[in-house]
C-alpha positions as CSV (number, residue, x, y, z in Angstrom):
1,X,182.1,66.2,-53.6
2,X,179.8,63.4,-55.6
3,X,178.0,65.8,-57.5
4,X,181.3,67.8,-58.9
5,X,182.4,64.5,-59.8
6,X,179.2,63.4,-61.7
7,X,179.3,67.2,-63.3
8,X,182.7,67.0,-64.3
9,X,181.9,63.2,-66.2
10,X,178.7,65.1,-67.7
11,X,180.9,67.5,-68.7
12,X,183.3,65.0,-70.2
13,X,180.9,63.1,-71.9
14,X,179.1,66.1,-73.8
15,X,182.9,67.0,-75.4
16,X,183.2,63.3,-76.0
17,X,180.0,62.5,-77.5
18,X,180.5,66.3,-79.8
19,X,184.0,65.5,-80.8
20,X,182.8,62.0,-81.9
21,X,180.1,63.4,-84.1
22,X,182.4,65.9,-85.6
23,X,184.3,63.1,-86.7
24,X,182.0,61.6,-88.2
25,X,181.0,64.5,-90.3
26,X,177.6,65.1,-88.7
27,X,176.6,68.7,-87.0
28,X,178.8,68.8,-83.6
29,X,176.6,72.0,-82.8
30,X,172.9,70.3,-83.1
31,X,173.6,66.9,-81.7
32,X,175.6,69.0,-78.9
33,X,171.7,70.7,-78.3
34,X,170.0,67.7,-78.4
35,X,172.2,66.2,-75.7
36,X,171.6,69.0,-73.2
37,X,167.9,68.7,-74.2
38,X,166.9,65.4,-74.5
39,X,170.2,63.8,-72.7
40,X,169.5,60.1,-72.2
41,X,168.2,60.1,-75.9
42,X,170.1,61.6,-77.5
43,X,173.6,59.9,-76.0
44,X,172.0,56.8,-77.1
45,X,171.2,57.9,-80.6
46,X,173.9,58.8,-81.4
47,X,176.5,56.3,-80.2
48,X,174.2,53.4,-82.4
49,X,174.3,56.1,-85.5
50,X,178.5,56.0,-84.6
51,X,178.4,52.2,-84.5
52,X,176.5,51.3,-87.3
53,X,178.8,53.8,-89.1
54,X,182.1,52.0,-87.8
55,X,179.9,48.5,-88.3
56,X,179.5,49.8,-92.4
57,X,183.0,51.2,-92.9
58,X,184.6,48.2,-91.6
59,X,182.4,45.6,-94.2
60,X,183.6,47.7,-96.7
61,X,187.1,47.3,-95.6
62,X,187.1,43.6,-95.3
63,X,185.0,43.8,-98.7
64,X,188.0,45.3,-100.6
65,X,190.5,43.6,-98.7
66,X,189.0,40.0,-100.2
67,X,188.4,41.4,-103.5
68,X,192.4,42.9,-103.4
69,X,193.6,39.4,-102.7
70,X,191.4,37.4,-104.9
71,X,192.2,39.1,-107.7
């Protein structure tokens, strides 16, 4: 019973992780391949390249929001 659990959460997180680089306009299909392939790695890789992405479009946000109101 454990390990349909921990295949279905595998499962899960590969649609997760693909839908999330989709989003963020990268190849769903490759980093999909690299997960299967290299799956601790790749997980990892890719949720910092996600984060530093949110990380960067969020300074810019806060830089246009301050620039907006001090003018």
């Amino acid at each position: 019973m454990l390990s349909i659990g921990l295949a279905a959460a595998l499962c899960a997180h590969f649609v997760y992780m693909t839908i999330a680089a989709k989003r963020a306009e990268r190849s769903p299909t490759l980093w999909a391949i690299l997960m299967v392939v290299l799956m601790p790695f790749a997980s990892v890789v890719l949720g910092i390249l996600l984060f530093n992405q949110v990380q960067e479009i969020e300074h810019q946000a806060r830089e246009e929001g301050g620039a907006g109101s001090a003018a």
